[in-house]
Each structure stands twice: as structure tokens, then as C-alpha cells.
PDB file of N, CA, C and O in Angstrom:
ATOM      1  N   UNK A   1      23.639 -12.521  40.180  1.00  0.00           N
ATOM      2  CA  UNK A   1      24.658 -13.519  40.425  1.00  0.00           C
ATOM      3  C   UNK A   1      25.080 -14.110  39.081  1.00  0.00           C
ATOM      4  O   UNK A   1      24.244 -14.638  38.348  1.00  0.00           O
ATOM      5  N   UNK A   2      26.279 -14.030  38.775  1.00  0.00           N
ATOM      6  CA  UNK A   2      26.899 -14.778  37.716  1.00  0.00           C
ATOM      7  C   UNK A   2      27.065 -16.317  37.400  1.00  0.00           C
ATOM      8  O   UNK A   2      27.525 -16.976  38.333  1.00  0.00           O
ATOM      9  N   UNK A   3      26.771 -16.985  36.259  1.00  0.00           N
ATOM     10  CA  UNK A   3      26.333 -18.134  35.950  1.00  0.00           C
ATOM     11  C   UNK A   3      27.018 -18.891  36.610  1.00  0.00           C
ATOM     12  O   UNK A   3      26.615 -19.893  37.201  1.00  0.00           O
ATOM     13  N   UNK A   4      28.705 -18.258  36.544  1.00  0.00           N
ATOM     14  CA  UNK A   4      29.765 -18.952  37.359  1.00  0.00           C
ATOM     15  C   UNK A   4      29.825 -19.034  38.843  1.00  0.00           C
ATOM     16  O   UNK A   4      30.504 -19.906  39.386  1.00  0.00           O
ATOM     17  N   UNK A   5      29.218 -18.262  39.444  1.00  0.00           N
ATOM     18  CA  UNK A   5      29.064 -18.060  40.771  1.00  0.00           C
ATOM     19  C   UNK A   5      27.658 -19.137  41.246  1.00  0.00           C
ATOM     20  O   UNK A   5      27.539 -19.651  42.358  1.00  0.00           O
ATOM     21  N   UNK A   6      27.107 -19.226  40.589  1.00  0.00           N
ATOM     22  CA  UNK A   6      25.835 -20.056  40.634  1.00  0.00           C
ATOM     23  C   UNK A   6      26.213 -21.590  40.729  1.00  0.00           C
ATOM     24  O   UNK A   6      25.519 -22.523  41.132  1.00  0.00           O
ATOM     25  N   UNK A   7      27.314 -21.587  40.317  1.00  0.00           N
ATOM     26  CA  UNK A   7      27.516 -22.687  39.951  1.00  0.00           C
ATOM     27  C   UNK A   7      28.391 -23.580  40.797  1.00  0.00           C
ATOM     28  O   UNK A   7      28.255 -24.784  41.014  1.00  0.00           O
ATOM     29  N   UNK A   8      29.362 -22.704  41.251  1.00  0.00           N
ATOM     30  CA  UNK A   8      30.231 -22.542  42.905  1.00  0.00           C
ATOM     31  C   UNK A   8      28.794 -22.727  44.257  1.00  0.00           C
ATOM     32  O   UNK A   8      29.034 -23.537  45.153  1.00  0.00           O
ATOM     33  N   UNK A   9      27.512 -22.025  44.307  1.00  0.00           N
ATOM     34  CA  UNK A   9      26.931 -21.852  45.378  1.00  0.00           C
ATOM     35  C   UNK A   9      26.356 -23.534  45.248  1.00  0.00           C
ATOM     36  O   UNK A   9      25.894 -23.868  44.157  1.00  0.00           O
ATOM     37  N   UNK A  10      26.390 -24.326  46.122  1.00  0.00           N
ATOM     38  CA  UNK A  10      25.551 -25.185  46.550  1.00  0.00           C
ATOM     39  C   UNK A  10      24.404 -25.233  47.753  1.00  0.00           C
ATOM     40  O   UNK A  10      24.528 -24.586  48.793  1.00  0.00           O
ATOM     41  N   UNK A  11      23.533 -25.895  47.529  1.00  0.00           N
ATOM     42  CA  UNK A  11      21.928 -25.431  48.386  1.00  0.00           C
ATOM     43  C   UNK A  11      22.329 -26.879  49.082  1.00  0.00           C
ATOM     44  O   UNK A  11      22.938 -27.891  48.736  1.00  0.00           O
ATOM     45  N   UNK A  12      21.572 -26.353  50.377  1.00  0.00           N
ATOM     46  CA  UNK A  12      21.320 -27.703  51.540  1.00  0.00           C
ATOM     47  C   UNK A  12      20.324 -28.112  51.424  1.00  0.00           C
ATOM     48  O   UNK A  12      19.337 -27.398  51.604  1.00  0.00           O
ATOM     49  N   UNK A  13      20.221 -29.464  51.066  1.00  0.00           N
ATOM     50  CA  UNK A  13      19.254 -30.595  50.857  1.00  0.00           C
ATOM     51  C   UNK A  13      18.390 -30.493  52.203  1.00  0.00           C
ATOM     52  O   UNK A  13      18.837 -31.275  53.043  1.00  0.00           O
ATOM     53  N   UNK A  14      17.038 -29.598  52.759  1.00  0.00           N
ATOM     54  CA  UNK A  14      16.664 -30.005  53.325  1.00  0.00           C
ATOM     55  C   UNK A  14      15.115 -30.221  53.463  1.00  0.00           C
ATOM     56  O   UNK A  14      14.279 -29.865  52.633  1.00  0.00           O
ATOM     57  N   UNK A  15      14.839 -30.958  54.827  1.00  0.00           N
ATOM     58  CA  UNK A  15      13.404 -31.379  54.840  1.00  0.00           C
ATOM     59  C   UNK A  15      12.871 -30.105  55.474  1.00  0.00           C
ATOM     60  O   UNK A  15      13.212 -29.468  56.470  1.00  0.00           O
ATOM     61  N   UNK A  16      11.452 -29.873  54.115  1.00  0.00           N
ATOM     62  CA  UNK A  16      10.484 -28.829  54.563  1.00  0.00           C
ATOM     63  C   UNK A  16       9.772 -28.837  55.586  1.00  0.00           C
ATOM     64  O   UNK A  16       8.824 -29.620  55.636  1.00  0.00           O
ATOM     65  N   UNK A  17      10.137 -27.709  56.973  1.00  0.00           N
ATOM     66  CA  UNK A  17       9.354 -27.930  58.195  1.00  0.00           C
ATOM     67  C   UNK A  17       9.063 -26.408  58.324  1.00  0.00           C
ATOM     68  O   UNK A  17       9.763 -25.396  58.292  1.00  0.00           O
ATOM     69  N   UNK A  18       7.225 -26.768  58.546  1.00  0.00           N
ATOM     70  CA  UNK A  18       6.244 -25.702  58.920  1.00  0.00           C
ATOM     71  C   UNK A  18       6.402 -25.115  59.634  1.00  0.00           C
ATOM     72  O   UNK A  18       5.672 -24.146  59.427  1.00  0.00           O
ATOM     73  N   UNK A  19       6.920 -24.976  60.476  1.00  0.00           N
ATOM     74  CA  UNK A  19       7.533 -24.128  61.430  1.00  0.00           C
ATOM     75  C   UNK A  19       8.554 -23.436  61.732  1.00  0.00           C
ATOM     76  O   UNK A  19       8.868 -22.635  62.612  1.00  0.00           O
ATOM     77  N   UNK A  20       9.076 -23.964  60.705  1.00  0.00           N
ATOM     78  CA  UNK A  20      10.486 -22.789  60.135  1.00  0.00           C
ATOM     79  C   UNK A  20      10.035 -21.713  59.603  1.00  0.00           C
ATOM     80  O   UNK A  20       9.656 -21.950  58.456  1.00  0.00           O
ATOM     81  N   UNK A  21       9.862 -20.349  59.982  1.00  0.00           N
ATOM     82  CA  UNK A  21       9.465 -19.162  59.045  1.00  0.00           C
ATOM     83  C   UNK A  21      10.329 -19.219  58.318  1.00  0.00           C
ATOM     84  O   UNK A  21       9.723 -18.943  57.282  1.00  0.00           O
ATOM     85  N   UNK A  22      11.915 -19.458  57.859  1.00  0.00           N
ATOM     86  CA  UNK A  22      12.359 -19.331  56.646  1.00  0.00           C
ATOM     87  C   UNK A  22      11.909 -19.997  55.576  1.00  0.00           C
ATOM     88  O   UNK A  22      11.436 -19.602  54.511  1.00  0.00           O
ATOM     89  N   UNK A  23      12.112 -21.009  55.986  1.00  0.00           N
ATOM     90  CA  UNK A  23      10.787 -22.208  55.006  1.00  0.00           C
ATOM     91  C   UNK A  23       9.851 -21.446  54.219  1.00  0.00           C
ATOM     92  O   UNK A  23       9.777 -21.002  53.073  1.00  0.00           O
ATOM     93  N   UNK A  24       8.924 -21.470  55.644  1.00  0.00           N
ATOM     94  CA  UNK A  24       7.596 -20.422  54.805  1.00  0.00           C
ATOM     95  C   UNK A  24       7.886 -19.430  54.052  1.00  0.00           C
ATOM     96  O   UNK A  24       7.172 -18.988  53.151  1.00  0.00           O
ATOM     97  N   UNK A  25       8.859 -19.064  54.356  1.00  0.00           N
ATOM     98  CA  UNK A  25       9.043 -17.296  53.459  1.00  0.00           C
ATOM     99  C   UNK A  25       9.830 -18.016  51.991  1.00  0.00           C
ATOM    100  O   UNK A  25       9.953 -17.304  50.994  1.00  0.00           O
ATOM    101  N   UNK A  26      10.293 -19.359  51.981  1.00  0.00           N
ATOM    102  CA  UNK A  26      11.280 -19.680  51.314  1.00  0.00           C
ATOM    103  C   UNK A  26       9.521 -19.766  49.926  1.00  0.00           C
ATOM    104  O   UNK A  26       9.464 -19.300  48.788  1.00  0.00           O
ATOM    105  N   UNK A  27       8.906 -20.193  50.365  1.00  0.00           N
ATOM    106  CA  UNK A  27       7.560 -20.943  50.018  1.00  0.00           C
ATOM    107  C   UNK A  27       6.730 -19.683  49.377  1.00  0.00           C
ATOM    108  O   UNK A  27       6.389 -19.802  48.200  1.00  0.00           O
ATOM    109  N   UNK A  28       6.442 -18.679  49.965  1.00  0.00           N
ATOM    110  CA  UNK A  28       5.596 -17.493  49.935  1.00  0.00           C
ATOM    111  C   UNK A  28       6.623 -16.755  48.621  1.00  0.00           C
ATOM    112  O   UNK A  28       5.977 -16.261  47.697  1.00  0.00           O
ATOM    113  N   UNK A  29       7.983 -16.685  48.536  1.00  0.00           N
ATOM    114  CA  UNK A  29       8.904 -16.149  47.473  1.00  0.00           C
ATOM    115  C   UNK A  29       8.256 -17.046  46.478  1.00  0.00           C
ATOM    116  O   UNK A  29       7.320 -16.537  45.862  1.00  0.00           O
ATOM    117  N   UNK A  30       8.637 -18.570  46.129  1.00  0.00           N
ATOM    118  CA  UNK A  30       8.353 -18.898  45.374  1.00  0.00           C
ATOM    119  C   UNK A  30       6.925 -18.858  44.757  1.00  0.00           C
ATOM    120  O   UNK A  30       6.580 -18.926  43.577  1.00  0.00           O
ATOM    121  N   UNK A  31       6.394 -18.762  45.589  1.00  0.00           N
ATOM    122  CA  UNK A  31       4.565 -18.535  44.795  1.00  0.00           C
ATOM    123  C   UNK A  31       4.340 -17.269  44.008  1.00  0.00           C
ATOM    124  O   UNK A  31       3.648 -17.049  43.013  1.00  0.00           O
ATOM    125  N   UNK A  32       5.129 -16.496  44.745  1.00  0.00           N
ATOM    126  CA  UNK A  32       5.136 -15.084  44.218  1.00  0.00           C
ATOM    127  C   UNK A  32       6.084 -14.929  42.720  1.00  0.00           C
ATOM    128  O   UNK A  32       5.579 -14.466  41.697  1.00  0.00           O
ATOM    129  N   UNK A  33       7.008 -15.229  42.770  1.00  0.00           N
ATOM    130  CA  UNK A  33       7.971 -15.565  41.272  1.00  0.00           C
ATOM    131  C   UNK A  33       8.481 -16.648  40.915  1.00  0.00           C
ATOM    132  O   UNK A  33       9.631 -16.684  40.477  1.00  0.00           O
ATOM    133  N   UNK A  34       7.701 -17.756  41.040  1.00  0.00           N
ATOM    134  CA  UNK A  34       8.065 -18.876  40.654  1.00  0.00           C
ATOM    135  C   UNK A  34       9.175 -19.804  40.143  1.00  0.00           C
ATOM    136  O   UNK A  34       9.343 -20.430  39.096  1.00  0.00           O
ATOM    137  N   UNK A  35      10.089 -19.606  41.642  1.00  0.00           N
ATOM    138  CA  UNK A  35      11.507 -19.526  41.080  1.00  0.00           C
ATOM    139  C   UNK A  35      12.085 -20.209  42.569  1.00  0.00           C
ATOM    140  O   UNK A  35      11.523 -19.978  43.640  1.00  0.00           O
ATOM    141  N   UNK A  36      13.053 -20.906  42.466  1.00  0.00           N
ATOM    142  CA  UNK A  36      13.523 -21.379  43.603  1.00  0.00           C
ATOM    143  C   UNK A  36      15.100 -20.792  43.796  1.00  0.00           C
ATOM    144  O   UNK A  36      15.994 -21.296  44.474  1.00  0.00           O
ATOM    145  N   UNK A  37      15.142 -19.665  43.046  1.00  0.00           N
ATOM    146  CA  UNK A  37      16.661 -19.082  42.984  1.00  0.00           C
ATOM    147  C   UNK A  37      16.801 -18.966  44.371  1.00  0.00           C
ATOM    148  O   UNK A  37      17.513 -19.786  44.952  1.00  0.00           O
ATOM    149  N   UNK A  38      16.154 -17.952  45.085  1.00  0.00           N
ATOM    150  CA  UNK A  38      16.512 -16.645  45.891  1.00  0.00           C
ATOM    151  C   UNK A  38      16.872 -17.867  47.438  1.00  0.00           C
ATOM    152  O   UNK A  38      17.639 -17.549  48.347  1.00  0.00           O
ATOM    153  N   UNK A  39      16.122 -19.198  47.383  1.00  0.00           N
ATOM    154  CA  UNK A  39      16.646 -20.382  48.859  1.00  0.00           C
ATOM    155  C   UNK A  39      17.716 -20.600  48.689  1.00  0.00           C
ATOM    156  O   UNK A  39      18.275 -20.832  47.617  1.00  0.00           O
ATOM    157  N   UNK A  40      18.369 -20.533  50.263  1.00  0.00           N
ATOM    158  CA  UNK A  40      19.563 -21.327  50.101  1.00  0.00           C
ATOM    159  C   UNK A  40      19.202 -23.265  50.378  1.00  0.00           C
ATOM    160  O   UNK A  40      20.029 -24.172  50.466  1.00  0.00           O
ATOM    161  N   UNK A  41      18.127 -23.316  50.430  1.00  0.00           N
ATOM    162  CA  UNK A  41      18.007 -24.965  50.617  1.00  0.00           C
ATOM    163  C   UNK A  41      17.225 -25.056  49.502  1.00  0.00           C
ATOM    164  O   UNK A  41      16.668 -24.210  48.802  1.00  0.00           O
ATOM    165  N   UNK A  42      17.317 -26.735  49.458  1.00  0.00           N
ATOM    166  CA  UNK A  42      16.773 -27.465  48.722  1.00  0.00           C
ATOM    167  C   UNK A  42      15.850 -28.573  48.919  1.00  0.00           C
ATOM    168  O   UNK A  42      16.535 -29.591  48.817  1.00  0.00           O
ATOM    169  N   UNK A  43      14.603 -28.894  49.156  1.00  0.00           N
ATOM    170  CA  UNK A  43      13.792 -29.218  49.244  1.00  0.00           C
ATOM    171  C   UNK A  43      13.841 -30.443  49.436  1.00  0.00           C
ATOM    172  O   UNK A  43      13.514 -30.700  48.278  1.00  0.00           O
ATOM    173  N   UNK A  44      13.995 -31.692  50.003  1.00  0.00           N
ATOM    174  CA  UNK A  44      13.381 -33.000  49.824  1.00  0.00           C
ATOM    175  C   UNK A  44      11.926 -33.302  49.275  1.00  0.00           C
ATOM    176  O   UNK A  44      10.802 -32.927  49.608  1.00  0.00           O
ATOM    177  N   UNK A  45      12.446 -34.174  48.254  1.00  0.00           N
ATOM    178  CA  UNK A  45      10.844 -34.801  48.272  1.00  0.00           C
ATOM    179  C   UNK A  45      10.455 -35.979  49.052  1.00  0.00           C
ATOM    180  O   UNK A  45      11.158 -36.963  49.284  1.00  0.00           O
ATOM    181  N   UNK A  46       9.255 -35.763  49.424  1.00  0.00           N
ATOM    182  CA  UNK A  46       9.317 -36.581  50.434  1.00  0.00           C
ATOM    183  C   UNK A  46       7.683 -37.532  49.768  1.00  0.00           C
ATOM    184  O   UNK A  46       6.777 -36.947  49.175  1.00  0.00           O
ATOM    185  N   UNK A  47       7.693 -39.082  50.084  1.00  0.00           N
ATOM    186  CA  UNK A  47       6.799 -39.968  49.753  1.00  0.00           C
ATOM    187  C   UNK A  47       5.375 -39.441  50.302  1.00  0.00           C
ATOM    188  O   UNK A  47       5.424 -38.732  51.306  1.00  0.00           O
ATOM    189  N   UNK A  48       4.630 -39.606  49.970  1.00  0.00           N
ATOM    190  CA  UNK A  48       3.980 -39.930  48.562  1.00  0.00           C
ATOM    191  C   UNK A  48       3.470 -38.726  47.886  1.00  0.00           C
ATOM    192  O   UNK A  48       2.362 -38.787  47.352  1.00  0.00           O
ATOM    193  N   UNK A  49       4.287 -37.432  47.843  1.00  0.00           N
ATOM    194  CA  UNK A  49       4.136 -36.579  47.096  1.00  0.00           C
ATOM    195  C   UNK A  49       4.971 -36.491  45.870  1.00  0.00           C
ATOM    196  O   UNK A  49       6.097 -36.986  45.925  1.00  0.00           O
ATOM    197  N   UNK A  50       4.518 -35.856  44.631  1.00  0.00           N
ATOM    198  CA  UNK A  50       4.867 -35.942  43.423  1.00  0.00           C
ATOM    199  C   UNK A  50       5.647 -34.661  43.021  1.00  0.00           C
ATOM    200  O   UNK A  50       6.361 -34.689  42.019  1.00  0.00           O
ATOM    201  N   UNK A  51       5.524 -33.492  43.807  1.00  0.00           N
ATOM    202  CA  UNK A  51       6.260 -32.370  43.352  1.00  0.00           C
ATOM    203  C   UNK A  51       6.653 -31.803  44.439  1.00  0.00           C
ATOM    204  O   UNK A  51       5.897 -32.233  45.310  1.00  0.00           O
ATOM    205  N   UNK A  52       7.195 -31.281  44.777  1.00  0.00           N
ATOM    206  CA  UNK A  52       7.855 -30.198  46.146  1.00  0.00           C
ATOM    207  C   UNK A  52       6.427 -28.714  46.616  1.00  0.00           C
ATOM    208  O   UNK A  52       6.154 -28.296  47.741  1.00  0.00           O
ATOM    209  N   UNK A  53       5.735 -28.226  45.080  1.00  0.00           N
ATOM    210  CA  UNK A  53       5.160 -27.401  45.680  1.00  0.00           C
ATOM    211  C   UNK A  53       4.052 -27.981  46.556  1.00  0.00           C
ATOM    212  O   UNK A  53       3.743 -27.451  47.623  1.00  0.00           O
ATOM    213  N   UNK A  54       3.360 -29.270  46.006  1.00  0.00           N
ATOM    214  CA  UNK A  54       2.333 -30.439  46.227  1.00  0.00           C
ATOM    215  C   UNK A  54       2.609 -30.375  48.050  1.00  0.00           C
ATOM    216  O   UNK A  54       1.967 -29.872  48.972  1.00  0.00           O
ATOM    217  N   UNK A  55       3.675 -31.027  47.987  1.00  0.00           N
ATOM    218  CA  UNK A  55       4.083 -31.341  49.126  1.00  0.00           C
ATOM    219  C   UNK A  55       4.277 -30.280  50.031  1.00  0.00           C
ATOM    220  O   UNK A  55       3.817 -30.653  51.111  1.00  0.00           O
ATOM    221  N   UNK A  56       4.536 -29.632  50.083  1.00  0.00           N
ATOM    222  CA  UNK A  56       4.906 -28.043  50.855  1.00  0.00           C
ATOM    223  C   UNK A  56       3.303 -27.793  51.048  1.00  0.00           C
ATOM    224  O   UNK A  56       2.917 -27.726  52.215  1.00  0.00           O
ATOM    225  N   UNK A  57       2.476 -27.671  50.157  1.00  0.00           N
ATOM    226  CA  UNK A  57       1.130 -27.008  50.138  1.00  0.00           C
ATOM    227  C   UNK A  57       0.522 -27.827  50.958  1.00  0.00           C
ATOM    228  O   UNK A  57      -0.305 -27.284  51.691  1.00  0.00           O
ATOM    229  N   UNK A  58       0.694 -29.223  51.102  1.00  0.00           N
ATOM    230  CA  UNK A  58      -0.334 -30.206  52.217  1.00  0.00           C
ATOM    231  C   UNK A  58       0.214 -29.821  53.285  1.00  0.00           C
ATOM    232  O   UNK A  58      -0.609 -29.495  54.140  1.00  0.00           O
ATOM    233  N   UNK A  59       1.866 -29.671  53.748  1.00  0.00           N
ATOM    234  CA  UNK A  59       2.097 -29.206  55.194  1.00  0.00           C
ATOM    235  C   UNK A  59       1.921 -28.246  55.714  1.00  0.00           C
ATOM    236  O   UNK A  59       1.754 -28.102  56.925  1.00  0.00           O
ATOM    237  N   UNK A  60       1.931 -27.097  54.567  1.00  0.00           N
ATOM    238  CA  UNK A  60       1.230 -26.099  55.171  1.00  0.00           C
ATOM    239  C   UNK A  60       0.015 -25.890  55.752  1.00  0.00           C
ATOM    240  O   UNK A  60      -0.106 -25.110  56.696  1.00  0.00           O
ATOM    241  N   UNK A  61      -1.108 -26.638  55.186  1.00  0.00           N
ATOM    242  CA  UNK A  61      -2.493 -26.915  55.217  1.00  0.00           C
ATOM    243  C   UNK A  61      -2.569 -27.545  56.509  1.00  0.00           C
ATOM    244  O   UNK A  61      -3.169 -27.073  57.475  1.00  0.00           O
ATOM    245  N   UNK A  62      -1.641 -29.135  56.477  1.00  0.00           N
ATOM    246  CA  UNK A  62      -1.773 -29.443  57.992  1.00  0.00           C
ATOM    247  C   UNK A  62      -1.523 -28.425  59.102  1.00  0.00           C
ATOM    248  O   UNK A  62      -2.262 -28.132  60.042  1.00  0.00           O
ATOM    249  N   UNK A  63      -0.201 -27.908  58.754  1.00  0.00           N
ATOM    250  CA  UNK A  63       0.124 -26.773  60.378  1.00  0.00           C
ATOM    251  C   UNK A  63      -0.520 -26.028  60.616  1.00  0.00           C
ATOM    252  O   UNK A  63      -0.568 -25.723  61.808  1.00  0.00           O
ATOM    253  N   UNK A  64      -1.470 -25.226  59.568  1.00  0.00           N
ATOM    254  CA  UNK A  64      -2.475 -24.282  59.781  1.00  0.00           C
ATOM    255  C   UNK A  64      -3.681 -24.762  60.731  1.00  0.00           C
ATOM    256  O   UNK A  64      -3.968 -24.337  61.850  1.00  0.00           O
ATOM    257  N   UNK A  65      -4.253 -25.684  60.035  1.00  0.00           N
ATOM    258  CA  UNK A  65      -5.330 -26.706  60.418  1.00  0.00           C
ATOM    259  C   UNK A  65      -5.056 -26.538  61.887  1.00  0.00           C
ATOM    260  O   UNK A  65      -5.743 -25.836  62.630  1.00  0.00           O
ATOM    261  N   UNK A  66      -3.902 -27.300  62.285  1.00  0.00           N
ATOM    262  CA  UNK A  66      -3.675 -27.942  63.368  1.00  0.00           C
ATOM    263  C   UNK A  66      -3.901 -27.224  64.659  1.00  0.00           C
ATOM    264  O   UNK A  66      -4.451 -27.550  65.711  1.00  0.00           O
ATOM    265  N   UNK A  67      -2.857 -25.349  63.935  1.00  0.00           N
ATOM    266  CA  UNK A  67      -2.639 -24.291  64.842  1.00  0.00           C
ATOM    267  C   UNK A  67      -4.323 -23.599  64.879  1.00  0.00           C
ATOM    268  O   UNK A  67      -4.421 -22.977  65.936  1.00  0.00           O
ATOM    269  N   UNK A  68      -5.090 -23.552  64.409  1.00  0.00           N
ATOM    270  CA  UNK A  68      -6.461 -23.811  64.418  1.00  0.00           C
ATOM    271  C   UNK A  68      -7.250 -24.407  65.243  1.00  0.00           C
ATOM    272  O   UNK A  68      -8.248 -24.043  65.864  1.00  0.00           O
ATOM    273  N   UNK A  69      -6.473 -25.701  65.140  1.00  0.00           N
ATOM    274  CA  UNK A  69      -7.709 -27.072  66.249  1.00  0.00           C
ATOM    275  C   UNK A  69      -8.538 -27.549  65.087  1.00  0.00           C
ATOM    276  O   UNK A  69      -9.458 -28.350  65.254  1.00  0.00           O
ATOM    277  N   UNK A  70      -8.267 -27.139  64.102  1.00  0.00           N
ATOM    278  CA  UNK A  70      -9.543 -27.506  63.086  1.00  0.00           C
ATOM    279  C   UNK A  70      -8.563 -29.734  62.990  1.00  0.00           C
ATOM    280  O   UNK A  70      -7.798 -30.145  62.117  1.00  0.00           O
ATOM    281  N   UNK A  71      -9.005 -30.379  64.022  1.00  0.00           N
ATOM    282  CA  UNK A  71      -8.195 -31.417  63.925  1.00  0.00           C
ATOM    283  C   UNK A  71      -8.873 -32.549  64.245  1.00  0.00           C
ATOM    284  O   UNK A  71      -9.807 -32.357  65.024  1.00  0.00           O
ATOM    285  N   UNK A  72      -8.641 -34.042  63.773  1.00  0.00           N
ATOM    286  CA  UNK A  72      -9.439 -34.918  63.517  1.00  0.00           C
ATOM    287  C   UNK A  72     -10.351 -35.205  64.525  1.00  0.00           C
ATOM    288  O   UNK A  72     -11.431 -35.727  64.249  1.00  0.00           O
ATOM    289  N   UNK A  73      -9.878 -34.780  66.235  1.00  0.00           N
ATOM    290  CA  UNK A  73     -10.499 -35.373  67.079  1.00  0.00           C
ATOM    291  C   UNK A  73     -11.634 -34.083  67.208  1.00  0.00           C
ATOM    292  O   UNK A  73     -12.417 -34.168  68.154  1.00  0.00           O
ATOM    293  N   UNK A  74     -11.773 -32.730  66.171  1.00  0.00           N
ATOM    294  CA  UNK A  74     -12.749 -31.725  66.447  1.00  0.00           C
ATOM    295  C   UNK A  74     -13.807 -32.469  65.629  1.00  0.00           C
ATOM    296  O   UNK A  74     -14.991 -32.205  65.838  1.00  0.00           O
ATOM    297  N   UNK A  75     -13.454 -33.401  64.689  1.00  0.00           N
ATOM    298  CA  UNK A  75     -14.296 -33.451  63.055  1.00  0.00           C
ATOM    299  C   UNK A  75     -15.276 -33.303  63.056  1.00  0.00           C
ATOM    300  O   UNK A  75     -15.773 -32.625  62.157  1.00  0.00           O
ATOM    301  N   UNK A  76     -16.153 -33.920  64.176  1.00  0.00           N
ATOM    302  CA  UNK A  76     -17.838 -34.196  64.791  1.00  0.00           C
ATOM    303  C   UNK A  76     -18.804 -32.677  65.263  1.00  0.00           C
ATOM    304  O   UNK A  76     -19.953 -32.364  65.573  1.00  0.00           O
ATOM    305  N   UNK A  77     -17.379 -32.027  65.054  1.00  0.00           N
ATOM    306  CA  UNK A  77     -18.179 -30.311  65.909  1.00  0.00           C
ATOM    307  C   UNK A  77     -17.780 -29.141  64.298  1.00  0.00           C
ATOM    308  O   UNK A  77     -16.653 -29.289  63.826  1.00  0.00           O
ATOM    309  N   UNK A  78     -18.543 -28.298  63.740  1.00  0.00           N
ATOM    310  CA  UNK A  78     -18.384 -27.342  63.453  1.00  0.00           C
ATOM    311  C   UNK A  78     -17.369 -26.460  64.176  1.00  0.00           C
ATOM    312  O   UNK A  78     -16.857 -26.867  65.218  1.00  0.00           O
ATOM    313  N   UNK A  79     -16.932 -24.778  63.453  1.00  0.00           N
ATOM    314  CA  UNK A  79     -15.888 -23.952  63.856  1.00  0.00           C
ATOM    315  C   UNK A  79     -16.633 -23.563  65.292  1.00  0.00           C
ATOM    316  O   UNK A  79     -15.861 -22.819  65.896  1.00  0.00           O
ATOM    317  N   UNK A  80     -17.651 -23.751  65.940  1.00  0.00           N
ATOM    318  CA  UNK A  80     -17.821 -22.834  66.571  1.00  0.00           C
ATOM    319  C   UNK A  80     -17.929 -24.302  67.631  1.00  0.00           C
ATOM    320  O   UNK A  80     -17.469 -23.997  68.731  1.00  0.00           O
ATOM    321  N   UNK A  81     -18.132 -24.934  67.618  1.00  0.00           N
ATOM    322  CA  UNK A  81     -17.867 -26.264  68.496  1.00  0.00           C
ATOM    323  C   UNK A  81     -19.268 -27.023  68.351  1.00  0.00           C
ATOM    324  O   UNK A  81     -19.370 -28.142  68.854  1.00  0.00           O
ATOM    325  N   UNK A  82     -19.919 -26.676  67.947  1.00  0.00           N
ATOM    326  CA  UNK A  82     -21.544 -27.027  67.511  1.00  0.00           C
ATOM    327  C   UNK A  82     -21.525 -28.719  67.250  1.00  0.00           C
ATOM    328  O   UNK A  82     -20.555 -29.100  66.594  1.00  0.00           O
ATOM    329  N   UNK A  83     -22.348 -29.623  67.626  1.00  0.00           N
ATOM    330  CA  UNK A  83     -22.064 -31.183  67.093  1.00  0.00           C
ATOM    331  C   UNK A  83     -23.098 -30.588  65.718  1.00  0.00           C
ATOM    332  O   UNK A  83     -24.156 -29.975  65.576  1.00  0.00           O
ATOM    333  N   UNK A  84     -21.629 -31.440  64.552  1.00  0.00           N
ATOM    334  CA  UNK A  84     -22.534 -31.478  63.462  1.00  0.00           C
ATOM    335  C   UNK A  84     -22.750 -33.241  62.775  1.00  0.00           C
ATOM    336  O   UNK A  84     -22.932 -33.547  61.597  1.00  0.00           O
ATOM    337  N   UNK A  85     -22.669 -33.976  63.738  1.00  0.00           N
ATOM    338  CA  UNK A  85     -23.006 -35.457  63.406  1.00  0.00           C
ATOM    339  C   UNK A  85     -24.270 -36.112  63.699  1.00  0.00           C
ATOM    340  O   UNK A  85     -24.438 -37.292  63.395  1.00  0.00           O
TER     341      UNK A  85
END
């Protein structure tokens, strides 16, 4: 893409949600070449994170977690449901 054409394209300001596979894939590109060219959006930052990857990396962590069960009301049981308190 030409500098000039780059420059014409504008990205949509949006909020990163885990459940968007484009998101994720938007996320998985960038880890891989560290580059935010290839999105057509643009990231919010959102409080009280300090960088976009920061922030992306905790929601990912939560949705995983979550889609897991690994979740606050398990905390008291190990993976296998075991009480570990």
C-alpha cells in the first residue's frame, strides 16, 4: 500500500471485544509481526491499562479463564474440582 493511500485509509476507533474472532486474529497478527498495519480498527485504550497490547492480553486471559470456569466463584476448588482451602 502506498504512503498516499495509507494516508486516505482511516481505521475505526474500536473497543477490543474477546469474542470477536476478528479481534483475536487482529491480536494473534500483531504478536506475530508486531505491527498494527494489516487492522482495519483501532484499538481503544481503555482505563486502567497503559498500552493496548497490556490491555488486550488481560481480556484475553479473562475470556479464556472464564470459557474454562477457571472463575472466582471456582477459586476454593483446584482444576479438577478438588477443595483446595
Amino acid at each position: 500500500m502506498s504512503i498516499a493511500m495509507r494516508m486516505v485509509t482511516t481505521k475505526t476507533r474500536t473497543t477490543f471485544d474477546p469474542n470477536n474472532k476478528d479481534h483475536r486474529a487482529d491480536f494473534a497478527i500483531f504478536r506475530h509481526n508486531g505491527s498494527w498495519a494489516h487492522s482495519k480498527n483501532q484499538y481503544v485504550l481503555e482505563y486502567p491499562f497503559e498500552t493496548i497490547p497490556s490491555m488486550i492480553t488481560s481480556k484475553l486471559l479473562d475470556f479464556y479463564l472464564n470459557k474454562e470456569h477457571f472463575v472466582a466463584d471456582n477459586i476454593d476448588k483446584d482444576i479438577y474440582g478438588a477443595s483446595i482451602c
